[in-house]
BANU-859605 format. One record per residue (C-alpha): y, z, x. Coordinates in steps of 0.05 Angstrom, whole numbers, plus 32768, in hexadecimal, padded with zeros to 4 digits. Layout:
BANU-859605
REC,Y,Z,X $
...
END
This chain:
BANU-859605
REC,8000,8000,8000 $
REC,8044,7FEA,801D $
REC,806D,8029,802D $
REC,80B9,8003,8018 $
REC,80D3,8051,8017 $
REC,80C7,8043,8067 $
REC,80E0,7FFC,8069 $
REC,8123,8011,8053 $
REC,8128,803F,8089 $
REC,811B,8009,80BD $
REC,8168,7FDF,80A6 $
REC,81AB,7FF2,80B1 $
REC,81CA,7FFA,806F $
REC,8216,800D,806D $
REC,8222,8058,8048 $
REC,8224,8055,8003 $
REC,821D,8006,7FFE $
REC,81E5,7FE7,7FCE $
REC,81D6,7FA8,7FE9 $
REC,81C3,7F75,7FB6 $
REC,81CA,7F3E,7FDE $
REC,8192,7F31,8005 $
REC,8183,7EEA,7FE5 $
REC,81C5,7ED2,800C $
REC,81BB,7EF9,804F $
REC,818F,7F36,8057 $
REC,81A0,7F74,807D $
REC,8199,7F86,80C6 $
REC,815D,7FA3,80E2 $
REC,816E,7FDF,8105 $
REC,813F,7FCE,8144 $
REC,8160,7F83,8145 $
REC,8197,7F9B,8173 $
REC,8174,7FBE,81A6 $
REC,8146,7F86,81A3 $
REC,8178,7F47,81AD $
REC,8192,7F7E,81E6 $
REC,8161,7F87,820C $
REC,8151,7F36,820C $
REC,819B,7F28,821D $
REC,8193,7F5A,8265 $
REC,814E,7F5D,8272 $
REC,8142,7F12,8265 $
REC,817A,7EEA,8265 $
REC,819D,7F1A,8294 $
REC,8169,7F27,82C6 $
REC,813D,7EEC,82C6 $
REC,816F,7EB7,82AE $
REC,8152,7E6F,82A7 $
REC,810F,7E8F,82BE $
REC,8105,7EB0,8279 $
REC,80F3,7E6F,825F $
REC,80B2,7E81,8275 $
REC,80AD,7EC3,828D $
REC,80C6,7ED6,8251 $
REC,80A7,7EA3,822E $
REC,80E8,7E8A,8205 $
REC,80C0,7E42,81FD $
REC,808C,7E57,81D3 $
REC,80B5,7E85,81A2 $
REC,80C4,7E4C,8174 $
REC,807C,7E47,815F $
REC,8066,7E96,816E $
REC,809F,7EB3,8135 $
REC,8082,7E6D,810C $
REC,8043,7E95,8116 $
REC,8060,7ED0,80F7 $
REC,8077,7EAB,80B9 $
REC,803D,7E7D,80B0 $
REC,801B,7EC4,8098 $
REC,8051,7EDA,8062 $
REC,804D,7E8D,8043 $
REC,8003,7E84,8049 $
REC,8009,7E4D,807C $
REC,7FD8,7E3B,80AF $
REC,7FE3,7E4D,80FA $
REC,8004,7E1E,812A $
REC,8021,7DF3,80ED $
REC,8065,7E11,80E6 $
REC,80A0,7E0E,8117 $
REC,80E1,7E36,8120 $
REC,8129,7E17,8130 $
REC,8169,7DF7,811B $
REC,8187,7DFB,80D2 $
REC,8168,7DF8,808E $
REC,8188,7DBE,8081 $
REC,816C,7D9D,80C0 $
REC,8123,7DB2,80AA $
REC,812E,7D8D,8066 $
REC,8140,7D58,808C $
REC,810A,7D4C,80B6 $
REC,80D7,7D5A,8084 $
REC,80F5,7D2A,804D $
REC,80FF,7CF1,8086 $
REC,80B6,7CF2,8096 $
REC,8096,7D01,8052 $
REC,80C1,7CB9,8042 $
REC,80A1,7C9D,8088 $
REC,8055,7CAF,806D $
REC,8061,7C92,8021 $
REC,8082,7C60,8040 $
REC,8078,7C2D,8004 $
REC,80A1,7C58,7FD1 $
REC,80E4,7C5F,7FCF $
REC,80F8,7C95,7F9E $
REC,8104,7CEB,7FAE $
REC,8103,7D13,7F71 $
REC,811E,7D51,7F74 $
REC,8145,7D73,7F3E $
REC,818E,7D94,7F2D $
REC,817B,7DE3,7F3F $
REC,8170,7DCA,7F80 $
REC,819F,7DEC,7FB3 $
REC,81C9,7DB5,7FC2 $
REC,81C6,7DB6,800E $
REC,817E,7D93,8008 $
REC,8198,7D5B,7FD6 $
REC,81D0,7D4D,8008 $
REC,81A6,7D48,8039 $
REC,8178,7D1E,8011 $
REC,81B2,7CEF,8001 $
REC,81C7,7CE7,8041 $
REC,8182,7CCF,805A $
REC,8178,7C9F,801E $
REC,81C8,7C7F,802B $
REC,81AB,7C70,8075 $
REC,8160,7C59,806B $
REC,8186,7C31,8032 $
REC,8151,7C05,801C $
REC,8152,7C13,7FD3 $
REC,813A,7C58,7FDD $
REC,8157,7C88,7FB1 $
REC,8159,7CCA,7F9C $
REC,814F,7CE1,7F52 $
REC,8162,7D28,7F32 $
REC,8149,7D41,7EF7 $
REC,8152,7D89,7ECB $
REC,8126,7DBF,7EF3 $
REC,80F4,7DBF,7EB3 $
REC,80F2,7D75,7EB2 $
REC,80CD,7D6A,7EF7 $
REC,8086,7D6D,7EE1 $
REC,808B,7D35,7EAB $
REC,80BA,7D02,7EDD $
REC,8075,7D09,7F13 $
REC,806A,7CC0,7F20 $
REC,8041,7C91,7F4C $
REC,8086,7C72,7F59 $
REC,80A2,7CB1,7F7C $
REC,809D,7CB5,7FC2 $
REC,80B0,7D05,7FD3 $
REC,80B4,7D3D,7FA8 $
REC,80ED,7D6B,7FC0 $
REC,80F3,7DAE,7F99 $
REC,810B,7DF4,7FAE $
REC,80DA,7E24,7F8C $
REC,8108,7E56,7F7B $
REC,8150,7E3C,7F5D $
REC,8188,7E64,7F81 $
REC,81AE,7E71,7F47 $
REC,817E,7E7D,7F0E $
REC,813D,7E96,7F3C $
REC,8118,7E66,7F10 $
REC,80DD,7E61,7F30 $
REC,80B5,7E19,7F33 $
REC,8069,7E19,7F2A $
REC,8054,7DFC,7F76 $
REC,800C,7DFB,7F63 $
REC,8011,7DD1,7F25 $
REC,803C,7DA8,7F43 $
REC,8025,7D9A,7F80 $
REC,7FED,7D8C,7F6A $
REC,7FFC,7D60,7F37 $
REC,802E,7D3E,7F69 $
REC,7FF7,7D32,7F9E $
REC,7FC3,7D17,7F65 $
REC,7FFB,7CDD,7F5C $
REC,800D,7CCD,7FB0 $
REC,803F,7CFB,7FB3 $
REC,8054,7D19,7FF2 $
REC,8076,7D63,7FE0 $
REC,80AB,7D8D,8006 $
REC,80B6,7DD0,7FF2 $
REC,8100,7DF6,8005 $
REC,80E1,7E3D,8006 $
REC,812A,7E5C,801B $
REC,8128,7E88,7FD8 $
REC,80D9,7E9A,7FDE $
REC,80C1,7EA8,8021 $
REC,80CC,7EFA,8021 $
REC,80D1,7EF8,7FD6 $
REC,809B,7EE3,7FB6 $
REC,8051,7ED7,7FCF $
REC,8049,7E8C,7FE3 $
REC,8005,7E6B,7FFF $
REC,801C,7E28,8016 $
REC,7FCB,7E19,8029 $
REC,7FB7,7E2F,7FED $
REC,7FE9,7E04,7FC0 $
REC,7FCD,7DC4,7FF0 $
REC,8021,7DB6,7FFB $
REC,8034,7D7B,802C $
REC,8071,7D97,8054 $
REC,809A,7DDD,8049 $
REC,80DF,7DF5,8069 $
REC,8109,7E32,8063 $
REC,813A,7E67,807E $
REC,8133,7EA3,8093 $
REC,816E,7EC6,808E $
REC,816C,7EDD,8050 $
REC,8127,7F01,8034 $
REC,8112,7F00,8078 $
REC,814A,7F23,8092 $
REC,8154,7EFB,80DC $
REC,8199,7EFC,80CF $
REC,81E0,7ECD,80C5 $
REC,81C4,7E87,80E4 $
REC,8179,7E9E,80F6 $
REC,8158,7E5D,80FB $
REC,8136,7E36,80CD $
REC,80E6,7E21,80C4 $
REC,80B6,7DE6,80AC $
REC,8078,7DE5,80A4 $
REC,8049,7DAA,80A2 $
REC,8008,7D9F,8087 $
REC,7FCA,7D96,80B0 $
REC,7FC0,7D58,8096 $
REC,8005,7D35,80AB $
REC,8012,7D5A,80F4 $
REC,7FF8,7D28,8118 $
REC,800D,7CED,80E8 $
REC,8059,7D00,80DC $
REC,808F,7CE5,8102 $
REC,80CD,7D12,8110 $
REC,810A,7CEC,80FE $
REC,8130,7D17,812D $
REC,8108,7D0A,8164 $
REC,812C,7D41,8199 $
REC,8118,7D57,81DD $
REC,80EF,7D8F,81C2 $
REC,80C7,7D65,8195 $
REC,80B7,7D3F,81D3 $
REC,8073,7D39,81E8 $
REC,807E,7D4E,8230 $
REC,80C9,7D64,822C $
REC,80C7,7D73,8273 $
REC,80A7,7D2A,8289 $
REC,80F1,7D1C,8275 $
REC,80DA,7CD3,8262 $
REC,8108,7CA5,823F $
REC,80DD,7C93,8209 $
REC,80CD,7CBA,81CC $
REC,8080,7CD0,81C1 $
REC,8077,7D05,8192 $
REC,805B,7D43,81A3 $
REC,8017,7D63,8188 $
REC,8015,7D7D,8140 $
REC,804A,7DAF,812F $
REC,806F,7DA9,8170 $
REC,8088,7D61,815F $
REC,80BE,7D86,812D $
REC,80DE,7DAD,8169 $
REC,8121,7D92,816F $
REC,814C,7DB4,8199 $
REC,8150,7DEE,81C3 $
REC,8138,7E30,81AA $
REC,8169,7E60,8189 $
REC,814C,7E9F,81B4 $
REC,8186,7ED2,81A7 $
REC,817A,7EC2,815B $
REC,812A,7EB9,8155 $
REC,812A,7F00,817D $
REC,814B,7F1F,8148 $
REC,811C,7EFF,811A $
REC,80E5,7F23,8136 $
REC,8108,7F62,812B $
REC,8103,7F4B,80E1 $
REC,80B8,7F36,80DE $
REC,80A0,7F7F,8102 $
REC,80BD,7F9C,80C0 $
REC,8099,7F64,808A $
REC,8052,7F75,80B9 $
REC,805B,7FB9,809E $
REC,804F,7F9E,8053 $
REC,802B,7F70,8024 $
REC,8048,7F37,7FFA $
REC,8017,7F47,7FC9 $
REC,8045,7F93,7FD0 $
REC,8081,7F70,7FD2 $
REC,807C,7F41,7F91 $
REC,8069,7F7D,7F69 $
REC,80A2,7FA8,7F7E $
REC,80CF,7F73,7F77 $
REC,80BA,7F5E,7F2F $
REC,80C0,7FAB,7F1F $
REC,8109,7FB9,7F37 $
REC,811A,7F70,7F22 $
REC,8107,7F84,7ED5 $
REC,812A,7FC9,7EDD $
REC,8166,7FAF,7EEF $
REC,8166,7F7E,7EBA $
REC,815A,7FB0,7E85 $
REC,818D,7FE3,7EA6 $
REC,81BD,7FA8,7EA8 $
REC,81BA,7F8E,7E5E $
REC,81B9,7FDB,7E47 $
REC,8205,7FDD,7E61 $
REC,821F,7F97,7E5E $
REC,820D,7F73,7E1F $
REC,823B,7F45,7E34 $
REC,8216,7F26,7E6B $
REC,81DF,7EF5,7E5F $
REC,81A8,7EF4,7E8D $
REC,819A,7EA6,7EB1 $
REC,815D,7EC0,7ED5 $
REC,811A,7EB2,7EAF $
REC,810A,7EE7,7E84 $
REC,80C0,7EEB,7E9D $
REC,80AF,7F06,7EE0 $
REC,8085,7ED3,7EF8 $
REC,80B4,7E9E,7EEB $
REC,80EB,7EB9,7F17 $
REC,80F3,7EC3,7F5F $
REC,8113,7F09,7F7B $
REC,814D,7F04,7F5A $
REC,8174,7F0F,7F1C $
REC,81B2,7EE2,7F06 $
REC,81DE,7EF5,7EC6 $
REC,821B,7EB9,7EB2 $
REC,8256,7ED9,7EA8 $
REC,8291,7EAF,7EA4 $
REC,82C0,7EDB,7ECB $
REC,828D,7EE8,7F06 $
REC,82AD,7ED0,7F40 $
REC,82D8,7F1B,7F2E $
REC,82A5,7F39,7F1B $
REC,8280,7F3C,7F5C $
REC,82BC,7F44,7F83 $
REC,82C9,7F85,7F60 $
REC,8281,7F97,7F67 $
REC,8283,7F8A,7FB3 $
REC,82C8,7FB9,7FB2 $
REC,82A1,7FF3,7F96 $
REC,8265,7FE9,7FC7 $
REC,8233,7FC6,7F9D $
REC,8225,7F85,7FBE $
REC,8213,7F48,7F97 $
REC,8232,7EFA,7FA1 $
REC,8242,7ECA,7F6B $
REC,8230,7E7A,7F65 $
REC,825A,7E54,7F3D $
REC,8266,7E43,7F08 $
REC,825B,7E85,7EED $
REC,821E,7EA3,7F03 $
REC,821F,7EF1,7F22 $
REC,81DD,7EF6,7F52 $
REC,81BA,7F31,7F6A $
REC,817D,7F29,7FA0 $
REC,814E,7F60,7F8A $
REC,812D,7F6C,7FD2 $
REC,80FD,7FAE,7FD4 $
REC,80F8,7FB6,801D $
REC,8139,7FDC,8018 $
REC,8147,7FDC,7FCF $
REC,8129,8016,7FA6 $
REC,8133,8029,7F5D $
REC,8166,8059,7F66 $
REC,8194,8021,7F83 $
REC,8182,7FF8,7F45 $
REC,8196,8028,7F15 $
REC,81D8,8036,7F3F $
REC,81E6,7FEC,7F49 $
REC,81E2,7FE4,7EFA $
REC,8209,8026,7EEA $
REC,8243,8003,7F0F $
REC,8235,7FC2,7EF8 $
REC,823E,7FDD,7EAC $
REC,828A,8002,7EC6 $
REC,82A5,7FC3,7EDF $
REC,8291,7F97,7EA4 $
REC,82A0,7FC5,7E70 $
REC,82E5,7FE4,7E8C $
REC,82F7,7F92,7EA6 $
REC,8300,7FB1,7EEC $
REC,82F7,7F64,7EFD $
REC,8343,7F51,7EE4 $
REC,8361,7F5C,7F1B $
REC,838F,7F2A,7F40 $
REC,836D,7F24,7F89 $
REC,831F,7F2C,7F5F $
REC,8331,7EDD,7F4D $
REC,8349,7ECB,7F8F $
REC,8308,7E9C,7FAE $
REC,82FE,7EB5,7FF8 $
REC,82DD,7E78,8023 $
REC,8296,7E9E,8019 $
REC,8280,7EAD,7FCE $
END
């Protein structure tokens, strides 16, 4: 049984603050700093370049990838750390499009974050081609499955709502037509229990700064199916991704499996912190995790409407259709949250409307729920929100 009494003792959490915003950027481990420290003198200090392999900096991309591959039921060796979420959708997109090379349409749909449908029409306005992509509602994807469409691009869990998309179903009903699929994870991995091997998906990326907790631009993963690591071609073909980087050869040859989606140079500062992170999630089970989640996620919901009648939930009212978080549209939000934030209740706000609260147990706990709603209730009811500088957009929201 995971001990999440113990796991909140293991972050730095500022006095008094309930922190409800984990599903945006989760909080520091308190071992992270000693941690990136001691790397910063005892490696980079002492041993300088050498700590590329007496520390062995080179194989941390795919050692942390390691570390993840267990909390998203991914097999070893298939999953690689670095660069930008953004980057990782990218790559995988570019080569699911190389493989189904004879189909020319993405579907995807509009609760995708729209970072990964930029991306995807950036790709499509250079392959040009007549490949395009198509969007459809979140509960329309299952019926537009076709044996015209080329890649299925869906982020399981929609960052505003925390609808969450059946990747079994449709995976598999995606493959059983030649579809390639690419999962955005960014709002699952650390949330909710995922088995990518289990679900038979092509390609999978994510973040892990927020759930995972590796901190403001921790780098990014993807993950690749068995199945494709030898066949897919990296459209950003870097040094990394090199066969024999240090051969320093001037033409391209992929390297084996995995390794091919290396790009550039590792981000050791930030996947050291990382690790930080993942000694905490060893200490638990997803299985744990989910459960505690759904729990505090329903109290707060019931807390929440008890107090604000006002509010109306966005977030699916069952459980197991929602991620680890709870949304409620209110049409003065944006204030809202900024007068939540003022009297230490942390939450963040997507527009148009929607108030958002990451529900994370390894350092929330009922008590903070109940708070968290008790304040909640004062600023709705007693418009504490209508306040001049409340509607005032800072650059982050």
């Amino acid at each position: 049984m995971s001990d999440f009494a113990k796991t909140k003792a293991l972050f730095h959490l500022p006095k008094d603050v309930i922190y409800l915003d984990g599903n945006s950027l989760g909080p520091l481990p308190k071992k992270a700093t000693d941690k990136v420290a001691n790397m910063m003198q005892s490696e980079w200090g002492e041993m300088l370049i050498g700590a590329w392999n007496e520390a062995k900096w080179m194989d941390l991309s795919k050692s942390v990838g390691n570390r993840i591959a267990r909390l998203i039921g991914a097999e070893e060796n298939h999953l690689i750390m670095g660069d930008t979420l953004s980057i990782k959708v990218y790559q995988a997109l570019a080569s699911a499009l190389e493989i189904n090379d004879e189909r020319k349409i993405i579907l995807s749909d509009t609760g995708n974050f729209p970072s990964d449908l930029y991306m995807a029409q950036g790709l499509v306005k250079t392959l040009k081609q007549d490949y395009q992509l198509k969007l459809v509602e979140p509960h329309e994807v299952l019926e537009n499955l076709s044996t015209d469409i080329a890649v299925l691009l869906l982020t399981e869990v929609d960052y505003r709502t925390g609808g969450k998309h059946n990747m079994v179903e449709l995976t598999q009903k995606a493959r059983g037509m030649g579809i390639i699929t690419v999962w955005d994870l960014a709002h699952s991995a650390g949330a909710i229990e995922v088995d990518l091997m289990a679900a038979n998906v092509d390609f999978a990326v994510g973040c892990t700064y927020k759930y995972l907790n590796g901190g403001p631009g921790s780098p990014a993963f993807i993950y690749v199916a068995p199945r494709f690591s030898q066949i897919a071609q990296p459209a950003l073909s870097g040094w990394l991704g090199h066969d024999a980087p240090f051969d320093f050869d001037l033409d391209y040859r992929a390297a084996n499996g995995i390794d091919r989606m290396r790009v550039g140079t590792p981000p050791v500062i930030a996947l050291k912190c990382l690790e930080s992170a993942l000694d905490i999630w060893e200490q638990v089970s997803m299985a744990d995790v989910r459960a505690k989640s759904i729990e505090l996620s329903s109290l707060f919901i019931e807390e929440v409407r008890r107090r604000c009648p006002t509010l109306t939930l966005v977030s699916p009212e069952d459980p197991a259709l929602r991620g680890s978080q709870v949304s409620f549209k209110f049409d003065h939000g944006y204030a809202a949250i900024r007068a939540l934030i003022d009297r230490k209740v942390i939450g963040d706000f997507r527009a148009p409307n929607i108030m958002r609260f990451g529900i994370t147990p390894l350092y929330i706990d009922e008590t903070d729920i109940i708070s968290a709603a008790k304040m909640i209730g004062k600023v709705i009811n007693n418009k504490l929100w209508d306040r001049d500088e409340y509607h005032q957009r800072a650059n982050v929201t």
